[in-house]
MARDREN-959264 format. One line per 3 residues: their letters; for each residue x, y, z of N, C-alpha, C. Coordinates in Angstrom, 2 decimals, m for minus. Example, Ala and Ser with C-alpha at 12.3 -4.5 7.8 and 13.67 -1.06 7.14 Angstrom:
<atoms>
as = 13.19,m5.69,7.80,12.30,m4.50,7.80,13.20,m3.30,7.80  12.85,m2.25,7.08,13.67,m1.06,7.14,12.90,0.03,7.87
</atoms>
This chain:
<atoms>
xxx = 86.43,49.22,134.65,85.96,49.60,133.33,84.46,49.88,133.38  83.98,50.41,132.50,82.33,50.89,132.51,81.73,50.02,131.51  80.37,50.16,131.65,79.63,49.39,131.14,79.46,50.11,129.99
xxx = 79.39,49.16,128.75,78.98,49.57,127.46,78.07,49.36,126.51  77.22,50.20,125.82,75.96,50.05,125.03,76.21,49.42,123.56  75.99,48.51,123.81,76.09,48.14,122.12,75.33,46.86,121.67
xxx = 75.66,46.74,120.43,74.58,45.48,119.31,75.44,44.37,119.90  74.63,43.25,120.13,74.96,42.28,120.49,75.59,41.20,119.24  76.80,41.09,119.22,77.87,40.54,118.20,77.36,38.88,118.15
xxx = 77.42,38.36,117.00,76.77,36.93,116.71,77.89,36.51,117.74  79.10,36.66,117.77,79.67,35.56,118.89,79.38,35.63,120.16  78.76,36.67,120.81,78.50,36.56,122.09,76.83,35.93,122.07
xxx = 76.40,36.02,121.31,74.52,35.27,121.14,75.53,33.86,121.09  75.89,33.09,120.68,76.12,32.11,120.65,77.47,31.46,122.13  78.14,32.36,122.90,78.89,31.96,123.74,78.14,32.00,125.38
xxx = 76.89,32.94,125.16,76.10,33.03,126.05,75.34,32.23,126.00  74.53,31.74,124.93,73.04,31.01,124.98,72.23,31.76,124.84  72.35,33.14,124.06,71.18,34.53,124.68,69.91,33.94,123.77
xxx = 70.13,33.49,122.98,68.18,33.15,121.92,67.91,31.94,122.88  68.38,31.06,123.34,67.59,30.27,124.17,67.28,30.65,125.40  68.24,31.21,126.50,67.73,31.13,127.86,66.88,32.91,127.86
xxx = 67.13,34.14,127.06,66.44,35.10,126.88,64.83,35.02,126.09  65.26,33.68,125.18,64.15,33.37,124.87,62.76,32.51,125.96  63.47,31.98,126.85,62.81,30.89,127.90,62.19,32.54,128.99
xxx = 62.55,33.23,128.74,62.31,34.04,130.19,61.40,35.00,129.20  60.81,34.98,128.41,60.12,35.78,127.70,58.72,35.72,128.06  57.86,36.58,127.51,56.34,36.34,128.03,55.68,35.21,127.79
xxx = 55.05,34.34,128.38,54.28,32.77,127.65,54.12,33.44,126.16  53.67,34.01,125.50,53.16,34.53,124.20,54.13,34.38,123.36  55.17,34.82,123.98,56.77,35.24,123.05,57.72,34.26,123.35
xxx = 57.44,32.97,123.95,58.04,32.34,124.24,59.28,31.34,122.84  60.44,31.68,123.36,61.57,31.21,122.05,62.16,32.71,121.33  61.31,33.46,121.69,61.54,34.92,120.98,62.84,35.91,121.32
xxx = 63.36,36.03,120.73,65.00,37.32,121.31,64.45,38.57,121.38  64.28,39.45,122.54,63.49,40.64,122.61,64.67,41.40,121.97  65.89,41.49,122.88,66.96,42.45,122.28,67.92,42.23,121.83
xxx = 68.21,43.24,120.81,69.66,42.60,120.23,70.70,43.67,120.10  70.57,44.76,121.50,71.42,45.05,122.09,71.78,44.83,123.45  72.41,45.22,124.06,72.66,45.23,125.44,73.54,45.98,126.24
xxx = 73.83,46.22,127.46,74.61,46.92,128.01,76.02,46.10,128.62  77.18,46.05,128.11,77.90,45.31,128.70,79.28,45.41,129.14  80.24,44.68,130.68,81.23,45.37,130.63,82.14,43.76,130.53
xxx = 82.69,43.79,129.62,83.33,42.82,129.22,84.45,41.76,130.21  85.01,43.22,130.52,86.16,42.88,131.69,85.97,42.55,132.85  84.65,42.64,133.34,83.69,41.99,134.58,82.48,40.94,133.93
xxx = 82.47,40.62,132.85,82.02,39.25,132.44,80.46,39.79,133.20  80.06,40.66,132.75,78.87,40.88,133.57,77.67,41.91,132.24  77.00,41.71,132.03,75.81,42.76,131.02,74.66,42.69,131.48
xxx = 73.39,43.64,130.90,72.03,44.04,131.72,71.30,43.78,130.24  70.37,42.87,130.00,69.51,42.70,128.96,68.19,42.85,129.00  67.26,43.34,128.40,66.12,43.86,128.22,65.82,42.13,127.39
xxx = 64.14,41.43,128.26,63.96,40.14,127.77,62.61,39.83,127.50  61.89,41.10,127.76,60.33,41.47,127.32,60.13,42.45,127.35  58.54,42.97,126.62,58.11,44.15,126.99,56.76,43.90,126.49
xxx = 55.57,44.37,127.27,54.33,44.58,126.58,53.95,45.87,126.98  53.09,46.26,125.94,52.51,47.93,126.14,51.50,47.78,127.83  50.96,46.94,127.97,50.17,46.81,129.11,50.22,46.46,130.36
xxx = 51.80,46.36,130.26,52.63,46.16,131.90,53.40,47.36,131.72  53.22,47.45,133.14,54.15,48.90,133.82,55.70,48.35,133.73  55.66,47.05,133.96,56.73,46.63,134.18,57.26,46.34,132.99
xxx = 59.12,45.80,133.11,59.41,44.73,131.85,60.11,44.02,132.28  60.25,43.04,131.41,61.26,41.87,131.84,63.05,42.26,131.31  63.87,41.57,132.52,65.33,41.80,131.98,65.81,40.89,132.95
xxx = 67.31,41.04,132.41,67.94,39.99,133.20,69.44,40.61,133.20  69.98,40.42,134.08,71.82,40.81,134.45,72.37,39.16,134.87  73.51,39.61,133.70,74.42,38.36,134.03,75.52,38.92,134.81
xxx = 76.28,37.89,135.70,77.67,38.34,136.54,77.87,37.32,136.47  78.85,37.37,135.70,80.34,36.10,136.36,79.73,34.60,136.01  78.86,34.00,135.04,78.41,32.76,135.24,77.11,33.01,135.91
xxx = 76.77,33.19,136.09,75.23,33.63,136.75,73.95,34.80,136.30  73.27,33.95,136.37,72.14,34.91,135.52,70.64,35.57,136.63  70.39,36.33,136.62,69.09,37.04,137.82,68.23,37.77,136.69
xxx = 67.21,36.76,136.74,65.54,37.88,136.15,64.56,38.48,136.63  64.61,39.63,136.53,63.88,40.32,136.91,62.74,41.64,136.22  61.99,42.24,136.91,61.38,43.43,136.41,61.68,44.51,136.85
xxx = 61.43,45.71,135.75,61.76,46.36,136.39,60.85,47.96,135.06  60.63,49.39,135.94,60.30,50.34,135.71,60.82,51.46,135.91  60.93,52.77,135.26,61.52,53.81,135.03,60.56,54.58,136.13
xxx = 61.66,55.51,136.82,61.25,56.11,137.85,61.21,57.63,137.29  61.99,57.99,136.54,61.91,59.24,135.79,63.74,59.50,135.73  63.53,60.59,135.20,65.19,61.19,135.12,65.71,61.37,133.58
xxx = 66.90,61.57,133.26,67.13,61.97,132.15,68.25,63.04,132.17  68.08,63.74,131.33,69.31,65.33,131.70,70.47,65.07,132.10  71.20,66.60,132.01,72.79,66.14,132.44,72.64,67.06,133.28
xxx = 73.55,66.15,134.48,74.40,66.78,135.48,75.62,67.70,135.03  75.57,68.31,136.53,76.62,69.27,136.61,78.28,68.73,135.95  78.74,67.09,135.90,79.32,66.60,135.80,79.07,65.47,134.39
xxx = 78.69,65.93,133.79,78.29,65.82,132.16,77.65,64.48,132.28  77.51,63.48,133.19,76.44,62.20,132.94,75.10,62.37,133.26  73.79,61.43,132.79,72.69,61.64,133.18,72.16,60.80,134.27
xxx = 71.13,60.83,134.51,71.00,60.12,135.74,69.56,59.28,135.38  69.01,58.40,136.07,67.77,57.83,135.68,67.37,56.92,137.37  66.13,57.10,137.62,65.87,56.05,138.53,64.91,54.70,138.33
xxx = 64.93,53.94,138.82,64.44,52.76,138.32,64.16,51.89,139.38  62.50,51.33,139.65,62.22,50.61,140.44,62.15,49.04,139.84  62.75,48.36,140.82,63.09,46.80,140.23,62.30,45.78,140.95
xxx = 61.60,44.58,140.66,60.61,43.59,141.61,61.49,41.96,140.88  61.22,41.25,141.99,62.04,39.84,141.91,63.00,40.03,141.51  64.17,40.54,141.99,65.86,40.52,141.16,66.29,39.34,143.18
xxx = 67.03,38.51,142.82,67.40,37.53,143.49,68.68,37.47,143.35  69.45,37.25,144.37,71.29,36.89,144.23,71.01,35.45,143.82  71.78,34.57,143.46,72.19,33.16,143.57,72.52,32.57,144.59
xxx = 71.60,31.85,145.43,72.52,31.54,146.83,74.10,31.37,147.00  74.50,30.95,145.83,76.21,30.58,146.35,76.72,31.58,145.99  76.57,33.40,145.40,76.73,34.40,145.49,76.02,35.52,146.47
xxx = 75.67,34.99,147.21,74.97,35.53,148.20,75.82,36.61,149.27  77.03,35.74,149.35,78.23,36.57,150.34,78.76,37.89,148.97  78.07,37.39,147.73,78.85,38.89,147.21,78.19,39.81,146.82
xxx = 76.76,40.07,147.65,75.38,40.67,147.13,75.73,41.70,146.80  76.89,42.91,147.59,77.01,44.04,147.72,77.55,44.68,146.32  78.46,43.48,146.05,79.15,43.61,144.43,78.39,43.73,143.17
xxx = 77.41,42.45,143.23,76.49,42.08,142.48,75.51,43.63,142.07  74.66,43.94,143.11,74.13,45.27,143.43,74.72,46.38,142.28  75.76,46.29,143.18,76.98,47.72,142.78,77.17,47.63,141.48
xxx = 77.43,46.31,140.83,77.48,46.43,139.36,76.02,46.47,138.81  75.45,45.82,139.06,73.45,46.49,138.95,73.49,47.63,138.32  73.68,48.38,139.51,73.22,50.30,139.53,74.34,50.82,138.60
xxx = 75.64,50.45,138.57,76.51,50.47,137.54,76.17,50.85,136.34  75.04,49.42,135.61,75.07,48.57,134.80,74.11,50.06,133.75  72.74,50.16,135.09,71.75,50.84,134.67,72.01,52.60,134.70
xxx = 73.12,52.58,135.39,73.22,54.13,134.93,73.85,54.12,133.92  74.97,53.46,133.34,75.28,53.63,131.97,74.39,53.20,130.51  73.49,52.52,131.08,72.10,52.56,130.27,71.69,53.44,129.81
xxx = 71.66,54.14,130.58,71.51,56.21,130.09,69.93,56.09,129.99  69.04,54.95,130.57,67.73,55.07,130.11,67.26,54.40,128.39  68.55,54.28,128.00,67.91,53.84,126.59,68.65,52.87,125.46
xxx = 70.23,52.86,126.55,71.38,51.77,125.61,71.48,52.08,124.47  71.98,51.49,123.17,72.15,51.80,122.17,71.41,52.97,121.61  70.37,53.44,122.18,69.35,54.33,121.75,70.05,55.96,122.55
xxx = 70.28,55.57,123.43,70.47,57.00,124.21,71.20,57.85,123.56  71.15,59.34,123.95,72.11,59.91,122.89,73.07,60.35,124.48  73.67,59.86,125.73,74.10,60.11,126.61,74.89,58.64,126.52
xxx = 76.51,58.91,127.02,77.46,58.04,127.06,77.38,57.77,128.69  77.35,58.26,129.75,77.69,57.98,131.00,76.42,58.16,131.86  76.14,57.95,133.08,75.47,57.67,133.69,75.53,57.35,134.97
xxx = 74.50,57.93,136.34,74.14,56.94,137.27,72.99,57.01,137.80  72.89,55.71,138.60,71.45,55.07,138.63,70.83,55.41,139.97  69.51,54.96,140.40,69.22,54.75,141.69,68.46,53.98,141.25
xxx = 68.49,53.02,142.45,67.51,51.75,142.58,66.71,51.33,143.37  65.45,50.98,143.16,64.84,51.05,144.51,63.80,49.46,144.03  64.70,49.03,145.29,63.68,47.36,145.18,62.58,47.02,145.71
xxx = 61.79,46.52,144.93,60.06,46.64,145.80,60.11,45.36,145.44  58.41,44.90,146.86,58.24,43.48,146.64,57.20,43.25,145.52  57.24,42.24,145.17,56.29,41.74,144.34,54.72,42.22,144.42
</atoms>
């Protein structure tokens, strides 16, 4: 199944924990704060990509992807892209810093990943905002 853009439903803020642990990963400033209250998500893989800061004066932003019981925060920046392909989705690239497996998911990095780039090409660049339904990504991981 594909990942899907939408408003985040009061029962999933409350079956996740999203105002507390989205709130804990927020900027010291914004700390307790819910940045988004949409998200990208594919239900049937128990897995979504959340946007968990933003300031005008970082290149970067904060987000986080859940899989399966497990949560990875990270940053991350728009590489450019946009438009449709020959094959009616758009494409977007995106450089990412500190995204970490879970050690005891470690043997399933490749999966983890794969639903990643998944996650962020159906992002379309803008989630609930985009005016593009499908998508794919490229990712490119830099160090800190």
């Amino acid at each position: 199944m594909a990942f899907v853009n939408e408003y985040i439903q009061e029962a999933d803020y409350e079956k996740y924990d999203l105002r507390r642990i989205c709130g804990e990963h927020n900027l010291p400033s914004q700390r307790g704060h819910m940045y988004s209250r949409s998200w990208t998500v594919d239900r049937e893989t128990d897995a979504f990509l959340i946007q968990v800061w933003s300031h005008h004066e970082s290149r970067f932003e904060g987000w986080a992807f859940y899989w399966k019981g497990e949560w990875t925060f990270f940053e991350m920046t728009g590489m450019g892209g946009g438009g449709m392909r020959p094959d009616g989705k758009c494409w977007y690239g995106y450089r990412i810093k500190g995204f970490t497996v879970p050690l005891q998911l470690e043997s399933r990095r490749v999966e983890i990943v794969a639903d990643l780039e998944r996650a962020l090409g159906d992002y379309c660049g803008g989630g609930v905002f985009s005016t593009y339904k499908q998508g794919t990504a490229t990712v490119e991981f830099v160090e800190e």
